[in-house]
LUMBAZA-191728 format. One line per field, with one value per residue (C-alpha): residue number from 1; x, y, z. Coordinates in steps of 0.1 Angstrom, whole numbers, always signed. Layout:
<atoms>
num = c(NUM  ...)
X = c(X  ...)
Y = c(Y  ...)
Z = c(Z  ...)
</atoms>
This chain:
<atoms>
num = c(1  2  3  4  5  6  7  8  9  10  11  12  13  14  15  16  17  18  19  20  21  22  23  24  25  26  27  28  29  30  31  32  33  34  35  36  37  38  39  40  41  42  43  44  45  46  47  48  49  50  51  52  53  54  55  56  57  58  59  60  61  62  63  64  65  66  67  68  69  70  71  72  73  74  75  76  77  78  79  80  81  82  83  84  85  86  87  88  89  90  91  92  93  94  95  96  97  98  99  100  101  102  103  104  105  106  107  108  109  110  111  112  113  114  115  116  117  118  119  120  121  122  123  124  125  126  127  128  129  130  131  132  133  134  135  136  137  138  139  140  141  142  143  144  145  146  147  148  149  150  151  152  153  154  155  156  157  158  159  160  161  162  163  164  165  166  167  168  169  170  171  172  173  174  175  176  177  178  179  180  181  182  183  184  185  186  187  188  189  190  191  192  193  194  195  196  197  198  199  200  201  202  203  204  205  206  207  208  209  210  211  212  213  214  215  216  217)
X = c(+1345  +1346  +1367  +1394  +1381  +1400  +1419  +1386  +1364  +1384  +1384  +1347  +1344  +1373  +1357  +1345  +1372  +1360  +1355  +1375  +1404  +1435  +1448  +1415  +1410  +1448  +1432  +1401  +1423  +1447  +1418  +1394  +1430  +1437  +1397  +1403  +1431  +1419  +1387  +1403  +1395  +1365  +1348  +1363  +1351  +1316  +1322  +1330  +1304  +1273  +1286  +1288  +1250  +1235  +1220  +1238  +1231  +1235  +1269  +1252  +1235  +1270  +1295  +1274  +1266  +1305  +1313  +1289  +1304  +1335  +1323  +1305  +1334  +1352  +1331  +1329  +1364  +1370  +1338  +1357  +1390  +1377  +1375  +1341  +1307  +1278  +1260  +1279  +1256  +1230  +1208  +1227  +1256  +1270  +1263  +1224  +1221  +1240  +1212  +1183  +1194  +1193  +1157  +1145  +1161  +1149  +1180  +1180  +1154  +1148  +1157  +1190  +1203  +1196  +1212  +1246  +1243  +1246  +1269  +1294  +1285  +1299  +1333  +1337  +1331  +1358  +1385  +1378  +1386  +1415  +1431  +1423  +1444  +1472  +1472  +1465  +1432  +1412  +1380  +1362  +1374  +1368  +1330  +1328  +1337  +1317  +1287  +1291  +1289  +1260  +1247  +1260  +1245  +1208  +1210  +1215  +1193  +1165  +1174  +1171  +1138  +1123  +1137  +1126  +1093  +1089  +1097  +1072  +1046  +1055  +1049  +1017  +1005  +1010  +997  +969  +953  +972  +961  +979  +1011  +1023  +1010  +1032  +1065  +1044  +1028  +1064  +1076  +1049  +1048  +1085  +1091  +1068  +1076  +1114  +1105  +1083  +1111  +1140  +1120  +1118  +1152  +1169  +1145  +1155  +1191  +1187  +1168  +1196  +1227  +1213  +1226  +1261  +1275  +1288  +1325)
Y = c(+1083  +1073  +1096  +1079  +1083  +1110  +1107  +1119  +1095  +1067  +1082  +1081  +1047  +1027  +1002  +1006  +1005  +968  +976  +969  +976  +952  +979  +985  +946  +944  +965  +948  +916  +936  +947  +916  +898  +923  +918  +880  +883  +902  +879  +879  +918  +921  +891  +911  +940  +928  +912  +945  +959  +935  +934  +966  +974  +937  +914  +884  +850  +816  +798  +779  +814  +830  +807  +800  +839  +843  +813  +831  +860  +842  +828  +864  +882  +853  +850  +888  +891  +866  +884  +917  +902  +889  +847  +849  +864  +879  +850  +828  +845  +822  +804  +777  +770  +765  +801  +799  +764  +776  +809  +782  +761  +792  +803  +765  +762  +797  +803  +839  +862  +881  +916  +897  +882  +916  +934  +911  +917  +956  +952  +935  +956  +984  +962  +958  +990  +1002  +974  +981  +1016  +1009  +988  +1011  +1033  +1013  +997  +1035  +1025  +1049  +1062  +1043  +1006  +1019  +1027  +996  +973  +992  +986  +949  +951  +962  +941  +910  +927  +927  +893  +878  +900  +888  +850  +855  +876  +849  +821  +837  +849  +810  +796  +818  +805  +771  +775  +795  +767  +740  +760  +768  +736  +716  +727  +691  +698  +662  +669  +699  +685  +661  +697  +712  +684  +688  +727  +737  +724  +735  +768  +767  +761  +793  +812  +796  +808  +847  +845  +841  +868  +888  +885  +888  +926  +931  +925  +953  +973  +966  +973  +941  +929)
Z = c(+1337  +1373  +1398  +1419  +1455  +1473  +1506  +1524  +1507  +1517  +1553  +1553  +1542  +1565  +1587  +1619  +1647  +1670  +1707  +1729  +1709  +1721  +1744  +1759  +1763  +1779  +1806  +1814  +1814  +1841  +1860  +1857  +1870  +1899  +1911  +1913  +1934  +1955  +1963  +2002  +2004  +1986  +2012  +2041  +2034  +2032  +2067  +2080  +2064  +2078  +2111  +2116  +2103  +2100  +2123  +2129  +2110  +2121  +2114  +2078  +2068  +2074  +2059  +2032  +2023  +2023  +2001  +1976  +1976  +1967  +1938  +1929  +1927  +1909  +1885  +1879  +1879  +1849  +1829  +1834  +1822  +1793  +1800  +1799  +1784  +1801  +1790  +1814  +1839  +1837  +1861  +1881  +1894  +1928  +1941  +1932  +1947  +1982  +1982  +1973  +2006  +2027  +2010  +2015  +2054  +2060  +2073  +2065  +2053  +2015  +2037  +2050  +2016  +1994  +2021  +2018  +1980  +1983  +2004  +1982  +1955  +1974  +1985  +1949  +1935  +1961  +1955  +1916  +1920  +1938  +1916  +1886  +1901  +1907  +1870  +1856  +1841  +1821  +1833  +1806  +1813  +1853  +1844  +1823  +1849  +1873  +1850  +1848  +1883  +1882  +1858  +1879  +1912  +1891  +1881  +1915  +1932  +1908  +1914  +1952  +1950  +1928  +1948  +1980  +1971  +1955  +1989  +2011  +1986  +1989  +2024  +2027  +2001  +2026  +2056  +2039  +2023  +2055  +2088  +2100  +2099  +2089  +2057  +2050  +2034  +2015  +2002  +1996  +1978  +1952  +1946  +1950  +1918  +1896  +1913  +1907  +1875  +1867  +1890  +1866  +1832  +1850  +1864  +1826  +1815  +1843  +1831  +1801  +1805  +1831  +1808  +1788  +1817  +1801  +1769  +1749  +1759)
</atoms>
């Protein structure tokens, strides 16, 4: 006759506990929350931070870089609070099409951009840590949200790399089969997009390696 499963058995087969648990998502929500309202802080910091050690960009470059960076930390704000998925970091959106203007204007160079993008990785690692002390969050939602961070830092950096790198060749290309240069928009017009396509294709493959840098939340 079967035996009646003991108190350990029954231990041993209770399901897995889901992660986040509701108290850990309550904190992510409090700190993805506390993130997005500080927005204000995270752009100034990165001011601070390029003027101090950056060379200075034209008013577009500038005002454009910033209004990115707003919608960065937005956008990572609501994926750490839980309104959104990692898969919301996708190509497109208004922050990719202000960084193609600046790559197709040349407003700013590959050096310029990636150096703005460290930059407010570092605002936002501090203002994150800040606020994780204020709410009393535990070191794990902390290194969580520092990881999607990360994660959000890789997938931009590898849109403006592609979309960079895509415009120099769109512009060698027409130099170099155009020594007229009349004939060098008409050039552009026809190679950017097949480019933009080939750099859209790597870009989601970029992120989706990237996201790996993040546990699911």
């Amino acid at each position: 006759m079967a035996q009646r499963p003991t108190a350990s058995d029954r231990q041993a087969i209770k399901p897995a506990q889901t992660w986040p648990s509701a108290s850990a998502a309550a904190a992510f929500a409090r700190l993805g929350e506390a993130l997005g309202d500080h927005t204000g802080e995270v752009l100034e910091r990165v001011s601070t931070r390029t003027n101090r050690v950056c060379p200075p960009l034209g008013t577009c470059a500038r005002s454009g870089l910033a209004r990115v960076c707003v919608l960065t930390t937005a956008a990572l704000a609501r994926w750490i609070a839980g309104e959104c998925s990692e898969r919301s970091l996708t190509p497109g959106g208004e922050a990719w099409e202000i960084l193609d203007d600046i790559a197709a204007r040349r407003s700013a160079t590959l050096a310029d951009v990636s150096e703005r993008c460290e930059h407010w990785r570092a605002a936002v690692v501090e203002v994150l840590a800040e606020q994780a002390g204020v709410l009393g969050s535990s070191p794990e939602v902390l290194a969580k949200a520092m990881s999607m961070t990360n994660t959000t830092l890789a997938v931009n950096l590898a849109h403006v790399r592609e979309t960079f790198g895509a415009e120099t060749m769109t512009v060698r290309c027409g130099v170099d089969e155009h020594a007229d240069a009349g004939h060098r928009g008409d050039v552009n017009d026809r190679a950017a997009p097949s480019l933009r396509g080939v750099g859209a294709s790597s870009r989601y493959l970029a992120h989706e390696r990237s996201a790996g840098l993040a546990t699911g939340h």
